[in-house]
N, CA, C and O atoms as a GROMACS GRO file, in nm:
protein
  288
    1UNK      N    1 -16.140   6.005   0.160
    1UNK     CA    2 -16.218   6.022   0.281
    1UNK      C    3 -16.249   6.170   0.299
    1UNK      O    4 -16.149   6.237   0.326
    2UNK      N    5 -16.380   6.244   0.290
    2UNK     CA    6 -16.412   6.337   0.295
    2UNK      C    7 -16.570   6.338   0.363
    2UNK      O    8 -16.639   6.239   0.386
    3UNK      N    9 -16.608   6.492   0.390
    3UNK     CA   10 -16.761   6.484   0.379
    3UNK      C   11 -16.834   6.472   0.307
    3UNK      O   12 -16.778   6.454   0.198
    4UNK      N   13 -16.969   6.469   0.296
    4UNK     CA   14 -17.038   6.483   0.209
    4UNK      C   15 -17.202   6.508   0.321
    4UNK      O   16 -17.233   6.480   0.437
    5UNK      N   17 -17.274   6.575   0.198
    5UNK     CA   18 -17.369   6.671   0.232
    5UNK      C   19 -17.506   6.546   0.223
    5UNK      O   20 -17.511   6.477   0.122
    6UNK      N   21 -17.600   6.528   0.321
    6UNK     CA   22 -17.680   6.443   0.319
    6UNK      C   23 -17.850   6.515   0.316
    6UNK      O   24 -17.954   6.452   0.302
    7UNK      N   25 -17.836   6.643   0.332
    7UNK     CA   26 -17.954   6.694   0.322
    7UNK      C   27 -17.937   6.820   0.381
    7UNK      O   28 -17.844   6.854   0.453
    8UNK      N   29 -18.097   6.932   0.321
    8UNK     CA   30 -18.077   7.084   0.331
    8UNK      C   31 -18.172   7.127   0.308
    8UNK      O   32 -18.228   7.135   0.199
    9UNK      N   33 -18.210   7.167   0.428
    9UNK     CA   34 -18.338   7.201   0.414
    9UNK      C   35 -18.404   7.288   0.578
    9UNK      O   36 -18.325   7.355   0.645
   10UNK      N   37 -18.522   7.275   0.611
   10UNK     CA   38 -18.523   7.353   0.731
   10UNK      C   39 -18.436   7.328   0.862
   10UNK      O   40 -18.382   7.219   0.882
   11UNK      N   41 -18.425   7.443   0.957
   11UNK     CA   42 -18.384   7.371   1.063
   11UNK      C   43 -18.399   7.284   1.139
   11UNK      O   44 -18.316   7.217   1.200
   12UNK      N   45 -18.567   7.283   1.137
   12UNK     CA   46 -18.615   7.132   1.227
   12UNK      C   47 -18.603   7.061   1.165
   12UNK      O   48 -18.544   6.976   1.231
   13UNK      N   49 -18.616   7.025   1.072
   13UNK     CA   50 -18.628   6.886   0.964
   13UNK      C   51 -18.476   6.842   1.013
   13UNK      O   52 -18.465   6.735   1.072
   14UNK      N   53 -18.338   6.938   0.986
   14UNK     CA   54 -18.247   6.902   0.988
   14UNK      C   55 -18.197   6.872   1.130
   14UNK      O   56 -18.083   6.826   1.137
   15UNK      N   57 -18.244   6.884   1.208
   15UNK     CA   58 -18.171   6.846   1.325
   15UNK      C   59 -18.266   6.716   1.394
   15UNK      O   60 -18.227   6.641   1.484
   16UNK      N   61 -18.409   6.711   1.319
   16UNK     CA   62 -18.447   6.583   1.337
   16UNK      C   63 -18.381   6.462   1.257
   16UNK      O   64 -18.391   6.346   1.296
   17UNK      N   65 -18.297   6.507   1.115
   17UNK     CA   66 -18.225   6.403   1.096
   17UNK      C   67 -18.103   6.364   1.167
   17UNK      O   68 -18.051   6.254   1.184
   18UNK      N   69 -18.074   6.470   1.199
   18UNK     CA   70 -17.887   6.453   1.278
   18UNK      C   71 -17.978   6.404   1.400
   18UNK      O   72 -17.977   6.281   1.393
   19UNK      N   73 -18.014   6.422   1.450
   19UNK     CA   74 -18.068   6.328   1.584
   19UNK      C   75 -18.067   6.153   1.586
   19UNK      O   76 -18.026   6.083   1.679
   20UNK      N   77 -18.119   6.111   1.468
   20UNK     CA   78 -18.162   6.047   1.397
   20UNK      C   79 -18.053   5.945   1.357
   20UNK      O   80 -18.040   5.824   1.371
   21UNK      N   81 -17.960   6.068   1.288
   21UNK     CA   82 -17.780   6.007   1.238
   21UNK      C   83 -17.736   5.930   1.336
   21UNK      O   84 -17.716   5.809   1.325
   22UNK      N   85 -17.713   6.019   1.472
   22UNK     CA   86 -17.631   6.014   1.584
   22UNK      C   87 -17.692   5.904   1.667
   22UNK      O   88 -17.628   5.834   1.745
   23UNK      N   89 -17.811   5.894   1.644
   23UNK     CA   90 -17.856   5.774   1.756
   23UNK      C   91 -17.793   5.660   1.702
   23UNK      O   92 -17.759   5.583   1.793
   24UNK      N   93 -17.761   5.616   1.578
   24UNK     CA   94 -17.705   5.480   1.535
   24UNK      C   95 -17.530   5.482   1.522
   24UNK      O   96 -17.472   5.395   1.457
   25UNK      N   97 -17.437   5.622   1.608
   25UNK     CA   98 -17.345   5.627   1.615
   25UNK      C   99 -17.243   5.667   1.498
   25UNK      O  100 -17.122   5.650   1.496
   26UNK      N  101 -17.333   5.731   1.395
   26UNK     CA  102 -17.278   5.841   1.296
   26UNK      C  103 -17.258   5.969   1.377
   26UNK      O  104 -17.348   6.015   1.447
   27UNK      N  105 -17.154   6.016   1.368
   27UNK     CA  106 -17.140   6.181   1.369
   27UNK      C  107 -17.158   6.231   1.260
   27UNK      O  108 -17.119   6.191   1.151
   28UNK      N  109 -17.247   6.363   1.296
   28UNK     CA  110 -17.292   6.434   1.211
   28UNK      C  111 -17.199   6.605   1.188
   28UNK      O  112 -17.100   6.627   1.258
   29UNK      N  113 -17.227   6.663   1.130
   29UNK     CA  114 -17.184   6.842   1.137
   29UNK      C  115 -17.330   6.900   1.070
   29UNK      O  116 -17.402   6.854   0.981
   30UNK      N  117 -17.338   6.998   1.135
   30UNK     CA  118 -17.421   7.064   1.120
   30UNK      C  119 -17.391   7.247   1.120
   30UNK      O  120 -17.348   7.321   1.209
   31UNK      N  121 -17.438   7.276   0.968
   31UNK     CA  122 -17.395   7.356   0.913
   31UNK      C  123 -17.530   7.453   0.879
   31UNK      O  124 -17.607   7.422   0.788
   32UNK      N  125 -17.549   7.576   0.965
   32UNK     CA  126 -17.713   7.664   0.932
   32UNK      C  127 -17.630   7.804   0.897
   32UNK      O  128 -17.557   7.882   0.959
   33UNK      N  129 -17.678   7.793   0.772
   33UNK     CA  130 -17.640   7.918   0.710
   33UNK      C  131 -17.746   8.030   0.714
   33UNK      O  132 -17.739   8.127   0.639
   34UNK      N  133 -17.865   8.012   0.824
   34UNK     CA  134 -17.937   8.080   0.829
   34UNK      C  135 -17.906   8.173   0.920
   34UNK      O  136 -17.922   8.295   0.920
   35UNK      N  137 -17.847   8.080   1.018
   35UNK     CA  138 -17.794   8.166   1.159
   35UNK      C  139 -17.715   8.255   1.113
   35UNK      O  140 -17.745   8.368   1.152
   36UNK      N  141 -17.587   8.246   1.016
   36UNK     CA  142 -17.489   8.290   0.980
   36UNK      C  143 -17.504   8.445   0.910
   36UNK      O  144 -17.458   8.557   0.928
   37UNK      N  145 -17.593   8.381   0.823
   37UNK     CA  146 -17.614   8.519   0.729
   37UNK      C  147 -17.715   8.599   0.817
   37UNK      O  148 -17.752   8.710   0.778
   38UNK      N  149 -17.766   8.541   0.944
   38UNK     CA  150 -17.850   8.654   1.035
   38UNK      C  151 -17.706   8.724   1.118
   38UNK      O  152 -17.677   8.840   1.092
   39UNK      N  153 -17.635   8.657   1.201
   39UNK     CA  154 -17.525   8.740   1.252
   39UNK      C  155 -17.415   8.788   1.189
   39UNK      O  156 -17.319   8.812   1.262
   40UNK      N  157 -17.403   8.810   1.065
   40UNK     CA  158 -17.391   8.867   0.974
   40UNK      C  159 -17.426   9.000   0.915
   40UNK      O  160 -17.346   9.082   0.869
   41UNK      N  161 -17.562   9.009   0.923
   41UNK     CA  162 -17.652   9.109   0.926
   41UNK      C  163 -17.690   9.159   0.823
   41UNK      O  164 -17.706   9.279   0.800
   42UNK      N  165 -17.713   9.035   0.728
   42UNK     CA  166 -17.824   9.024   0.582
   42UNK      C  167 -17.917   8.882   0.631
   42UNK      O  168 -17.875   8.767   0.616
   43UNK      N  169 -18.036   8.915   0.685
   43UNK     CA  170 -18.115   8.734   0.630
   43UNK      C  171 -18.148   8.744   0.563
   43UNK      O  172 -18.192   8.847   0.511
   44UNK      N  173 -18.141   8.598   0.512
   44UNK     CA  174 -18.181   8.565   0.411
   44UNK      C  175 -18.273   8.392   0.393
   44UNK      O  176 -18.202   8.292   0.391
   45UNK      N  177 -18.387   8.382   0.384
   45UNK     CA  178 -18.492   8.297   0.376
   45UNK      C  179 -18.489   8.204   0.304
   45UNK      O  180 -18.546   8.103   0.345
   46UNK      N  181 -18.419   8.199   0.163
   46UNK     CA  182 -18.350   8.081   0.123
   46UNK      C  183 -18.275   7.993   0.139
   46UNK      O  184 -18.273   7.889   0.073
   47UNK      N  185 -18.167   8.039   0.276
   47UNK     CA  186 -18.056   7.990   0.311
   47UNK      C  187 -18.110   7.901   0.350
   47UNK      O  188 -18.230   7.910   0.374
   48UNK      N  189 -18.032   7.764   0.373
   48UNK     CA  190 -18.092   7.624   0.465
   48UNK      C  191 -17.962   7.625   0.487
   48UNK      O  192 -17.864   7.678   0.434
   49UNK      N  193 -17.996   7.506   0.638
   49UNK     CA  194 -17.916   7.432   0.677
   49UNK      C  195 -17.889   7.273   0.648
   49UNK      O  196 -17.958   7.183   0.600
   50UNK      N  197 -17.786   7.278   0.688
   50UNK     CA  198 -17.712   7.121   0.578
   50UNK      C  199 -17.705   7.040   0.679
   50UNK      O  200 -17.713   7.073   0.797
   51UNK      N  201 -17.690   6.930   0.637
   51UNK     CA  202 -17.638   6.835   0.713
   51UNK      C  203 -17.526   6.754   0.664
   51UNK      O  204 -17.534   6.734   0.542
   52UNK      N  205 -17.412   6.695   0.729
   52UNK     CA  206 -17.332   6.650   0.670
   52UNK      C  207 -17.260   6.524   0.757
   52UNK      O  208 -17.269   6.513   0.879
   53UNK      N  209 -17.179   6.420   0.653
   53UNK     CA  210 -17.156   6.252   0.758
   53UNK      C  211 -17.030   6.292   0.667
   53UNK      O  212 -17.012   6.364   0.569
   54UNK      N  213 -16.964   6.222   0.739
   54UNK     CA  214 -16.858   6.142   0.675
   54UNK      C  215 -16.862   6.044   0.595
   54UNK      O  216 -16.924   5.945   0.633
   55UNK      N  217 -16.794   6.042   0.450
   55UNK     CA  218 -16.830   5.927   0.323
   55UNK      C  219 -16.854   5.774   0.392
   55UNK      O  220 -16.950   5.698   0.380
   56UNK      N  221 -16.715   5.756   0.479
   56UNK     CA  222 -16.727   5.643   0.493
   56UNK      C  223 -16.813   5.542   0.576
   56UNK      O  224 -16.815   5.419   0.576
   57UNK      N  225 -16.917   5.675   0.675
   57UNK     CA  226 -17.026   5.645   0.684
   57UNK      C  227 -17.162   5.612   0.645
   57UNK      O  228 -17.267   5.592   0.704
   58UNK      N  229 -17.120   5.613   0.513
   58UNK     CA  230 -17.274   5.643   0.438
   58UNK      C  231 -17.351   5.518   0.422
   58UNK      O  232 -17.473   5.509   0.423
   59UNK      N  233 -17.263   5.422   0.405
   59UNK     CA  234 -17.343   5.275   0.445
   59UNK      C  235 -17.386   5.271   0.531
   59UNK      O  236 -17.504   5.244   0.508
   60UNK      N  237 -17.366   5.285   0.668
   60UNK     CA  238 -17.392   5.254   0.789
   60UNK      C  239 -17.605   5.387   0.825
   60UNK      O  240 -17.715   5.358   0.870
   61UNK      N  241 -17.549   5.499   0.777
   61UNK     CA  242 -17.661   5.541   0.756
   61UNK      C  243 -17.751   5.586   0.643
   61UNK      O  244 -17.839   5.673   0.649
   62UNK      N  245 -17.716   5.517   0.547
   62UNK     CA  246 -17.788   5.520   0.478
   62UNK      C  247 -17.977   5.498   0.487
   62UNK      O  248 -18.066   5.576   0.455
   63UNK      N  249 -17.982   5.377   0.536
   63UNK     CA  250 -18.095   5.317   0.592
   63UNK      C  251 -18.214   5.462   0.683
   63UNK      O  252 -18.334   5.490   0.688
   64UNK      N  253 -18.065   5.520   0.747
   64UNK     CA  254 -18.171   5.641   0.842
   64UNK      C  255 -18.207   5.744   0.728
   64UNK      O  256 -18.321   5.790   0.735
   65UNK      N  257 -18.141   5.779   0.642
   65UNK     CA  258 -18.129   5.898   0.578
   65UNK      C  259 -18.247   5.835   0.450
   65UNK      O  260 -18.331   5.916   0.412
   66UNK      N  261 -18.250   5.700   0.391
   66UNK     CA  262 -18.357   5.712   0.313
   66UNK      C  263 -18.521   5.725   0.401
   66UNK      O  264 -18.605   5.810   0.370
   67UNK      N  265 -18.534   5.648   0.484
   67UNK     CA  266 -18.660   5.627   0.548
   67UNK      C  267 -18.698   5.758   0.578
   67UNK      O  268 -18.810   5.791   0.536
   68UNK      N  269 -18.619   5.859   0.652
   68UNK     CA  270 -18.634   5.983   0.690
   68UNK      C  271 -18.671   6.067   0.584
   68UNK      O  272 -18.733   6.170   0.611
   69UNK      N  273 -18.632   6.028   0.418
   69UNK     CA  274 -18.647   6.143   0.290
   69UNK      C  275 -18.802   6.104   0.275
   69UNK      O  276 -18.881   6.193   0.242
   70UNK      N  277 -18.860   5.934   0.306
   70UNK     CA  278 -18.967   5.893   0.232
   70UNK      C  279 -19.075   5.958   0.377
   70UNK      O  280 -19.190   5.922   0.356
   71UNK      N  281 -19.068   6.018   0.472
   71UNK     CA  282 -19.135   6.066   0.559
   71UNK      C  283 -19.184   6.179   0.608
   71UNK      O  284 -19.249   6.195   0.711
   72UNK      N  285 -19.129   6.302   0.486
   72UNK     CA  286 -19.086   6.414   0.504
   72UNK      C  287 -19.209   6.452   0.340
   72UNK      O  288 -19.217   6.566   0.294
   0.00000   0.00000   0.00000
């Protein structure tokens, strides 16, 4: 039982999926390494933010997480 990483990519994109996660009662984490490496005080434009479920959720959202890849 661990996390795992479900997508990475912009910030909006990513928090329209965790929106997305959470409405069908997945918790999500949300991880922006953009913010990070800005208060930090190197940005950097490659960085994305992640999104991440718990494994043993991944059945349960799977369904959100493909429809959402084929829409993007």
């Amino acid at each position: 039982m661990g996390i795992m990483k479900i997508f990475s990519g912009s910030e909006i994109l990513a928090q329209s999926l965790q929106q997305k996660i959470e409405s069908i009662g997945v918790n999500t984490v949300l991880k922006n390494n953009i913010q990070s490496a800005r208060l930090a005080g190197f940005g950097n434009s490659d960085l994305a933010v992640e999104v991440f479920i718990q494994e043993v959720d991944f059945g349960k959202a799977n369904l959100v997480i493909e429809e959402f890849r084929m829409s993007i």
